[in-house]
C-alpha positions as CSV (number, residue, x, y, z in Angstrom):
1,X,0.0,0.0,0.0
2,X,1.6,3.3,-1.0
3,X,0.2,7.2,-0.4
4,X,-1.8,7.4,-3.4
5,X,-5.6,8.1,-3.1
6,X,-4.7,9.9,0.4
7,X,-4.9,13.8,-0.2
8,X,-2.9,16.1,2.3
9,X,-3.5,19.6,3.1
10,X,-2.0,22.5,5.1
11,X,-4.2,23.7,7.4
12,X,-3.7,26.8,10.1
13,X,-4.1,26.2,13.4
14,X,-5.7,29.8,14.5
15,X,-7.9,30.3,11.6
16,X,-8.6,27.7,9.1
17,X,-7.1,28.5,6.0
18,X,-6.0,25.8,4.4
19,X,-3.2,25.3,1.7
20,X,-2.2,23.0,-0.9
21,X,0.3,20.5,0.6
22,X,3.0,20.9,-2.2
23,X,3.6,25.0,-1.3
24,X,6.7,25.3,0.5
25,X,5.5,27.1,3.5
26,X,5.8,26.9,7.3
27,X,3.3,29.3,8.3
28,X,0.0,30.8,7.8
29,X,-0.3,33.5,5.0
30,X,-3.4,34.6,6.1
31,X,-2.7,35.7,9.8
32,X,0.8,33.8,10.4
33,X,-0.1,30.7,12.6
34,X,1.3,27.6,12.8
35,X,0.2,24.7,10.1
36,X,-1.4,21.2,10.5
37,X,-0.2,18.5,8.4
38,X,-4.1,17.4,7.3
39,X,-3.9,13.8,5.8
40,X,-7.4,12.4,4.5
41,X,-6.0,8.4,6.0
42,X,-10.1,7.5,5.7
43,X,-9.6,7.3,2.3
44,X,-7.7,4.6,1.7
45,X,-10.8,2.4,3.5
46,X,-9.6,0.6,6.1
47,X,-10.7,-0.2,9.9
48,X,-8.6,0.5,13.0
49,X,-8.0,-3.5,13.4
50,X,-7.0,-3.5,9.6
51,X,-4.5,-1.0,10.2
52,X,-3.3,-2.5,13.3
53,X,-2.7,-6.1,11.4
54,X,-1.1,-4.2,8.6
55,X,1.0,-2.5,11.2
56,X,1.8,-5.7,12.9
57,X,2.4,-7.8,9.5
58,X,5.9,-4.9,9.2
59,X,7.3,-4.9,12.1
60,X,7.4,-9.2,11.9
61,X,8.0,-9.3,8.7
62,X,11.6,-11.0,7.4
63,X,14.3,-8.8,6.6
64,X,17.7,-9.4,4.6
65,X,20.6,-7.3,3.9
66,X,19.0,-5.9,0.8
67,X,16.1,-4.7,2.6
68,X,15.5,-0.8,2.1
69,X,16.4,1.1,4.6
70,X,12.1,2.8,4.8
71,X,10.8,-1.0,5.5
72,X,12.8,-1.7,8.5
73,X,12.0,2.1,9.9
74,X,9.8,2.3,12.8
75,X,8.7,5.6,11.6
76,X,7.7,4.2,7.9
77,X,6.3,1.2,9.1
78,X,2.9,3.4,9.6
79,X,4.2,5.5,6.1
80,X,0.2,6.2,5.1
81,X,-0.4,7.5,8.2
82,X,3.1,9.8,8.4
83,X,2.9,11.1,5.2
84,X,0.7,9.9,2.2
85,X,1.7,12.9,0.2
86,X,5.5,11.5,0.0
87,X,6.2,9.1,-2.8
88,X,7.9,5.8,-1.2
89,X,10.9,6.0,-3.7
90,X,11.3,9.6,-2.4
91,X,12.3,8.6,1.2
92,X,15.6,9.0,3.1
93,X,16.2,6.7,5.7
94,X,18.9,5.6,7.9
95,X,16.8,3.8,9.2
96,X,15.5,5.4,12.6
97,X,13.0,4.3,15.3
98,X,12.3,0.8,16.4
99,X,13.5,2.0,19.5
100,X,13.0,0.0,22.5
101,X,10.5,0.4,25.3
102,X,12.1,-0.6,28.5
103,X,10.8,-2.0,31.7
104,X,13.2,-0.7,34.3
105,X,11.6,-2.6,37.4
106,X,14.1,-1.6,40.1
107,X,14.2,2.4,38.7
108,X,10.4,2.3,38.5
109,X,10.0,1.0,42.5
110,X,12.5,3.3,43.6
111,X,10.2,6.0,41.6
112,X,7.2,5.0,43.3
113,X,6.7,4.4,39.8
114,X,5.5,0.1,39.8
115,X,4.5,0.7,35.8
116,X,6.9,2.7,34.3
117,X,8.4,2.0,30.7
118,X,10.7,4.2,29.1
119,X,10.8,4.6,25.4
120,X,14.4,5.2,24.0
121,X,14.6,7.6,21.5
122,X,18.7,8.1,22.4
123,X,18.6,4.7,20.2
124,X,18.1,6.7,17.1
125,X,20.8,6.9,14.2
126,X,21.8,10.2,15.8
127,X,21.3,9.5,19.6
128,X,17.9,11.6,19.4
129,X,14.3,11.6,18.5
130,X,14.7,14.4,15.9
131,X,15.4,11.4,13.6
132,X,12.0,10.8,13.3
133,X,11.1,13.9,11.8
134,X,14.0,14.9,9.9
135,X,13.3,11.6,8.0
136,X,10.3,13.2,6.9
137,X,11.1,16.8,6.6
138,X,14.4,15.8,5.0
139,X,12.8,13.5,2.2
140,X,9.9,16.3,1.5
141,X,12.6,18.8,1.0
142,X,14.2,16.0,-1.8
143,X,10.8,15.8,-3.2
144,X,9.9,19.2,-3.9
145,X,13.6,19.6,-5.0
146,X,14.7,22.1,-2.5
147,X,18.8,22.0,-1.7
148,X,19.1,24.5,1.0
149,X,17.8,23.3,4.5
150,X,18.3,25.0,8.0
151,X,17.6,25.0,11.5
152,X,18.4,26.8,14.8
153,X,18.9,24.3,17.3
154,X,19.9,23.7,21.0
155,X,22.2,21.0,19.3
156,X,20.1,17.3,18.2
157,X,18.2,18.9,15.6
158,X,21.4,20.2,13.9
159,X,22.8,16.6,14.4
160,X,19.7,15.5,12.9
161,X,19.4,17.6,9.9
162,X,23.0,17.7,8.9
163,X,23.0,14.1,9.0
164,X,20.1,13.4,6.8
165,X,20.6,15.9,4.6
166,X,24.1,14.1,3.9
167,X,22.3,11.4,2.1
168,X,21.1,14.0,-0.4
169,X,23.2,14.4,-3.4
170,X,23.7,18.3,-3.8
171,X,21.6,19.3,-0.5
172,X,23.2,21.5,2.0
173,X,22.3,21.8,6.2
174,X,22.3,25.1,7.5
175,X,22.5,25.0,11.3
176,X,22.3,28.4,13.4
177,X,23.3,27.5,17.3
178,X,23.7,29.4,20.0
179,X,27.7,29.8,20.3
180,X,29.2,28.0,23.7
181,X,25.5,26.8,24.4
182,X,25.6,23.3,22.9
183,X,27.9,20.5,23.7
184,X,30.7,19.3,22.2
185,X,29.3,15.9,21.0
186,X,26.2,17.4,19.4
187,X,28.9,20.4,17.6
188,X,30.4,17.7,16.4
189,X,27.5,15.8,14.9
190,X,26.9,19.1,13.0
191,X,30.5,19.1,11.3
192,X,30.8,15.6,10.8
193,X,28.5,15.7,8.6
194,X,29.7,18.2,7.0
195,X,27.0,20.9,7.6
196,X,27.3,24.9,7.1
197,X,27.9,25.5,11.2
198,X,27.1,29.1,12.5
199,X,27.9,29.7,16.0
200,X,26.2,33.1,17.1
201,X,26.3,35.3,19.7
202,X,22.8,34.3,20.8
203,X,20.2,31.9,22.5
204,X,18.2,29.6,21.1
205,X,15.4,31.9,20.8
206,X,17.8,34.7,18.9
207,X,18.9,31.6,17.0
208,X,15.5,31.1,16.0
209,X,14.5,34.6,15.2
210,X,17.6,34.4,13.1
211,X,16.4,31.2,10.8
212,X,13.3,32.3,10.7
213,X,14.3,35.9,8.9
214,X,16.9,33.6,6.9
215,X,14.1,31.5,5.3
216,X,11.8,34.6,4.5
217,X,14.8,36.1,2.8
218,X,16.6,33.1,0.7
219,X,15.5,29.9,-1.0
220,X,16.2,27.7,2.2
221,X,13.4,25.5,3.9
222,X,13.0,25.5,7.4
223,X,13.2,22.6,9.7
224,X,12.1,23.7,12.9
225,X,9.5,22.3,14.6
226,X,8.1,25.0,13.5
227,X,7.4,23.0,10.1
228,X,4.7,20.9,10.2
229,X,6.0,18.4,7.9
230,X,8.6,17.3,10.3
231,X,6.4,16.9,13.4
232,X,4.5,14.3,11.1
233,X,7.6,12.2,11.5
234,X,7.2,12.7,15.6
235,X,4.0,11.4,16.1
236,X,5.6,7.9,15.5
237,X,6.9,7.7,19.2
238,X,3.4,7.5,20.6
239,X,1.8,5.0,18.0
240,X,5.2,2.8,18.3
241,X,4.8,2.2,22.1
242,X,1.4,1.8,22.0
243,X,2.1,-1.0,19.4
244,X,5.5,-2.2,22.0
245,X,2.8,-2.2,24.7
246,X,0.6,-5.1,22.5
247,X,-1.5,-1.7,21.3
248,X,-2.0,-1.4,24.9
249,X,-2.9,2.8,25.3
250,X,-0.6,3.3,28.6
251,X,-2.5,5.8,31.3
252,X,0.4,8.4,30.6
253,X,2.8,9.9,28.3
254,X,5.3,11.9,30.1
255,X,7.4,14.0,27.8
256,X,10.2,16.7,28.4
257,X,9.1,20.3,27.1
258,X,11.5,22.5,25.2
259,X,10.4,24.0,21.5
260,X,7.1,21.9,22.6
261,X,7.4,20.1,19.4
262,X,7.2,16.7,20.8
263,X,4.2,16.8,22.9
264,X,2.6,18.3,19.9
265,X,3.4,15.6,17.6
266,X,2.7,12.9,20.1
267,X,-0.3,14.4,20.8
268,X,-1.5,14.9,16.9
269,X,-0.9,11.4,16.4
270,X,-3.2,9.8,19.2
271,X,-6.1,12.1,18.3
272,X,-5.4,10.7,14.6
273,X,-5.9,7.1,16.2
274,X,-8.3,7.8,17.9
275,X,-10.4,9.5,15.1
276,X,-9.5,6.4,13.2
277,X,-10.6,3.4,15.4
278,X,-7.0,1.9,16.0
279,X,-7.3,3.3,19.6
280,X,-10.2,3.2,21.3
281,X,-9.6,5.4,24.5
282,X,-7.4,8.5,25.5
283,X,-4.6,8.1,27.6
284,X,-3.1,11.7,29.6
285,X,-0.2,13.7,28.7
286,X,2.3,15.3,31.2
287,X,4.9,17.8,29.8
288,X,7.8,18.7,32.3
289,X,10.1,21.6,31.9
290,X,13.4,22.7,34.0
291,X,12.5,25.4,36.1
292,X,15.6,27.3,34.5
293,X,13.2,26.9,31.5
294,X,9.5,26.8,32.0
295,X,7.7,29.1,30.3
296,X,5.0,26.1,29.4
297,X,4.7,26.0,32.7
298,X,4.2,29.3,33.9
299,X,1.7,29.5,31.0
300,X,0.1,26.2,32.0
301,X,-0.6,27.8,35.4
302,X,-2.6,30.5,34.4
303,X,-4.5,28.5,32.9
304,X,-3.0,29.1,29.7
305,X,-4.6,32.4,29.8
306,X,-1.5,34.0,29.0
307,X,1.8,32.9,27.1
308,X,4.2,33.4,28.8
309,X,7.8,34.0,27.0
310,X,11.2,34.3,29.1
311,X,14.8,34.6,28.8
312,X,16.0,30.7,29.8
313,X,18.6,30.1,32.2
314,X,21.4,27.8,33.0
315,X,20.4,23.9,32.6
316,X,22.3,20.6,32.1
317,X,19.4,20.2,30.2
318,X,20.4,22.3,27.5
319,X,18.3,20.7,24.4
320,X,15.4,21.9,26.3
321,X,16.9,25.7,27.2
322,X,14.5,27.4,25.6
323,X,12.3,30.5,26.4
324,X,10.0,31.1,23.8
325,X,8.5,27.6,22.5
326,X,7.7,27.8,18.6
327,X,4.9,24.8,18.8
328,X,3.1,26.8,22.2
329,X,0.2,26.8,20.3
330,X,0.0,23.3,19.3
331,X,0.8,21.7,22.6
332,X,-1.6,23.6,24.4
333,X,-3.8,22.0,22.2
334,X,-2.6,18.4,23.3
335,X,-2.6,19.4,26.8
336,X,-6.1,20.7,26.9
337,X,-7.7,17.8,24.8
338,X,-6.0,14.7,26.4
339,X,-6.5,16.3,30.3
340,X,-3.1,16.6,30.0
341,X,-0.8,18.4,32.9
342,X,2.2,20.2,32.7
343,X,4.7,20.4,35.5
344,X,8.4,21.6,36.5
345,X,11.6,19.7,38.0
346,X,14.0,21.8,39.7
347,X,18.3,21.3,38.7
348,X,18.9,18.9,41.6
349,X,15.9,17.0,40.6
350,X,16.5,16.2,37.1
351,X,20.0,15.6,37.5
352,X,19.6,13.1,40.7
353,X,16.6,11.5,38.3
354,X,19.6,10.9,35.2
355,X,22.5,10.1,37.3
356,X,19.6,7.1,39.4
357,X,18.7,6.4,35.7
358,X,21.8,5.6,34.5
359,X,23.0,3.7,37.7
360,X,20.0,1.3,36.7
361,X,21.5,0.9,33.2
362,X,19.5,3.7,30.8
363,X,21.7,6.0,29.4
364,X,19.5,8.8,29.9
365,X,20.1,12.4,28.9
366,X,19.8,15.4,31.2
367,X,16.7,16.7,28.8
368,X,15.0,13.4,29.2
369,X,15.8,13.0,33.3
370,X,13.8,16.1,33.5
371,X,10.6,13.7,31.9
372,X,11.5,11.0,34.6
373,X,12.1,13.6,37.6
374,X,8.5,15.4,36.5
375,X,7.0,11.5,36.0
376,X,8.3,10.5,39.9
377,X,6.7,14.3,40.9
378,X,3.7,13.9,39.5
379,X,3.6,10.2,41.5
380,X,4.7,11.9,44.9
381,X,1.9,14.3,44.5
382,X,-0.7,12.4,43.5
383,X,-1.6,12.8,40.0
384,X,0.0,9.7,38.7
385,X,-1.8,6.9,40.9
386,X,0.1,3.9,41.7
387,X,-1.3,1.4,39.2
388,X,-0.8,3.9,35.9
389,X,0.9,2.4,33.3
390,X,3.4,5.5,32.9
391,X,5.5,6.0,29.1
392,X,8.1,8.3,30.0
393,X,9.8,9.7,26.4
394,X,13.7,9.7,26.6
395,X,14.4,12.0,23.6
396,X,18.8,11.9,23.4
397,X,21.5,9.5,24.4
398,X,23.4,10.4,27.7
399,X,26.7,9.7,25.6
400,X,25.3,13.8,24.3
401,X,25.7,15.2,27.8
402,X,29.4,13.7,28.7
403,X,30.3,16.9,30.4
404,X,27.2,17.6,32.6
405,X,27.4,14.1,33.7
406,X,31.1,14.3,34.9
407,X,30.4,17.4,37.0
408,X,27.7,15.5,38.7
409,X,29.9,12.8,39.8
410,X,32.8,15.0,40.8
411,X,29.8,16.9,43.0
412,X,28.7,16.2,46.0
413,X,25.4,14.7,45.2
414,X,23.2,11.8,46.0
415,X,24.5,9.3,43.3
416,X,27.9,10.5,43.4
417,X,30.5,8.3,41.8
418,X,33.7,9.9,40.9
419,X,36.5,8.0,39.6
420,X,39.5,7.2,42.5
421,X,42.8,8.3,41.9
422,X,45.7,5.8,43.2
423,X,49.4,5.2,42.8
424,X,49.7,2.5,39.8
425,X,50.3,0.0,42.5
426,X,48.5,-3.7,43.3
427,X,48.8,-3.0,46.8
428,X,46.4,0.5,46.1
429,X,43.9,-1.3,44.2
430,X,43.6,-4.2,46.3
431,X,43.1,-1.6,49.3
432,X,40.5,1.0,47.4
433,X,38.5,-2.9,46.7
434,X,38.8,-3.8,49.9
């Protein structure tokens, strides 16, 4: 089954208008909102279980060496429902999701968490979930024959987008960071492969500001979340633990709040389900900032009678150091229409959360610790009840965060485990093992 007979639209978020799916455009002409990727799935026919056995029949199905790289994706194994508008033979791929869902009983008691699962996106090509929608965004850009792409980015998107863009013949990634602001291993992502790297004397948000003037001025497409195209690619995290769970809906997704592109997507792509049988109930979705960063939150408390905006401050969770989130809009969306919650960690919280995490084996980074920190808060309080099945999203690798990570073991903290310095001597090791 391909995307044929399955029209797309653009349609604005704020007030209506819709546009033809194959104008390159990120936002509204009529009053400047964001876009909806709209996808007519009910017309290729089928019923929820019939997509659920379809989806089933790729994931088992045997693979070989020659296998493409799109049919052993965990994001293209549900390719009519991602993007019919794409042509198959147009897709990049590395391939990217099939992450795993984990089931980290000793983390989740010591949580008061008995239920908890953790989906993996750190398992992607480039230790992130922006995979998933750069695989998308990426291959549109391909299809509509567009060779200049950019982003500003806290560091995995440009990782991301220089990376898929390298297996485009002639395409060039334009990445815009904040200078000093990223770290080292997600820099070099960018110039490995082999991306246009401009460090400014900025934030994220000038960063973005910056792109966004860029894009209006030149021939190069945008790959923000801000795009609508790649968040399509992001509502495959929800849909592939729901099928990990035996298409189980879990009574929580918590997910960590930056650009707020993720609970968007996440959230876009359950009320797709939902609309389309494969689902049959709603589960709730929790989105946890840093307090250094939480203007979601300081919206969320008012009600979201106000948007709040601020300058961000100093977190180990950098990916998610962001004061201004582009996809606002959207996720408040989510939040409202899935009961949804949003909440705030403090520093020592999410970096006590990572450094239990990864003592239990799950590489976690400090952006996705805040998720876990917010799940076990959320828990403490009340919110989560003891019995929820609880899908905490891990969006990077902890292999990302190298630096924060050391710091935190050199600290004083409550998982402290700094390396022991001895004389190169049997007798010294023998004593430090006691």
């Amino acid at each position: 089954m391909s995307g044929a007979g399955a029209p797309s639209a653009f349609r604005c978020v704020a007030c209506g208008a819709r546009y033809p799916i194959s104008e390159v455009r990120t936002s509204c002409g009529a009053c400047g909102a964001l876009l909806d990727v709209v996808p007519d799935i009910a017309a290729f026919g089928l019923t929820g279980a019939a997509w659920r056995d379809l989806f089933e029949a790729r994931r088992t199905a045997p693979l070989s060496p020659a296998t493409p790289a799109r049919e052993r994706s965990g994001v293209w194994r549900f390719r009519e429902h991602v993007f019919p508008a794409l042509p198959e033979a147009g897709i990049v791929s590395k391939p990217e999701g099939a992450t795993r869902l984990y089931a980290p009983e000793a983390l989740g008691e010591e949580l008061g968490l008995p239920h908890l699962r953790v989906k993996h996106e750190g398992e992607n090509p480039t230790l992130s979930f922006k995979d998933r929608g750069m695989t998308v965004g990426v291959s549109w850009a391909r299809h509509l024959g567009l060779t200049d792409v950019a982003c500003a980015s806290t560091g995995d998107t440009s990782a991301a987008l220089a990376a898929y863009a390298a297996e485009v013949p002639g395409m060039r990634a334009i990445v815009l960071l904040p200078d000093a602001k990223i770290t080292g291993e997600q820099l070099s992502q960018a110039l490995h492969y082999g991306a246009t790297t401009l460090g400014l004397a900025t934030d994220f948000d000038g960063c973005m500001r910056l792109v966004a003037e860029l894009t209006a001025a030149r021939p190069v497409y945008l790959l923000n979340s801000k795009n609508p195209v790649r968040i399509e690619g992001q509502k495959t995290i929800g849909w592939e633990a729901i099928q990990d769970l035996g298409w189980r809906v879990p009574d929580w997704f918590v997910v960590p709040v930056g650009n707020a592109g993720n609970v968007s997507a996440i959230g876009k792509g359950l009320r797709e389900w939902l609309e389309l049988g494969v689902i049959d109930r709603k589960p709730r979705l929790a989105g946890i900032q840093a307090a250094a960063a939480d203007p979601f939150y300081q919206s969320y408390e008012t009600g979201f009678a106000k948007r709040v905006t601020r300058v961000a401050g100093e977190t180990a969770a950098s990916a998610i150091r962001i004061g201004a989130p582009v996809s606002h809009p959207k996720a408040e969306r989510e939040i409202r229409f899935f009961d949804g919650v949003v909440a705030r960690v403090t520093e020592q919280e999410l970096l006590d959360a990572g450094a239990l995490a990864n003592r239990r084996g799950l590489a976690l980074c400090p952006n996705s610790a805040v998720a876990l920190a917010g799940a076990a808060k959320l828990r403490a309080e009340g919110v989560i009840r003891k019995d929820d099945l609880v899908v905490v999203v891990a969006t990077a690798h902890a292999l990302k965060f190298s630096g924060s990570a050391a710091a935190y073991h050199e600290g004083k903290n409550r998982w402290s485990n700094p390396p022991r310095r001895l004389p190169a001597t049997l007798d010294a090791v023998l004593e430090a093992l006691g």
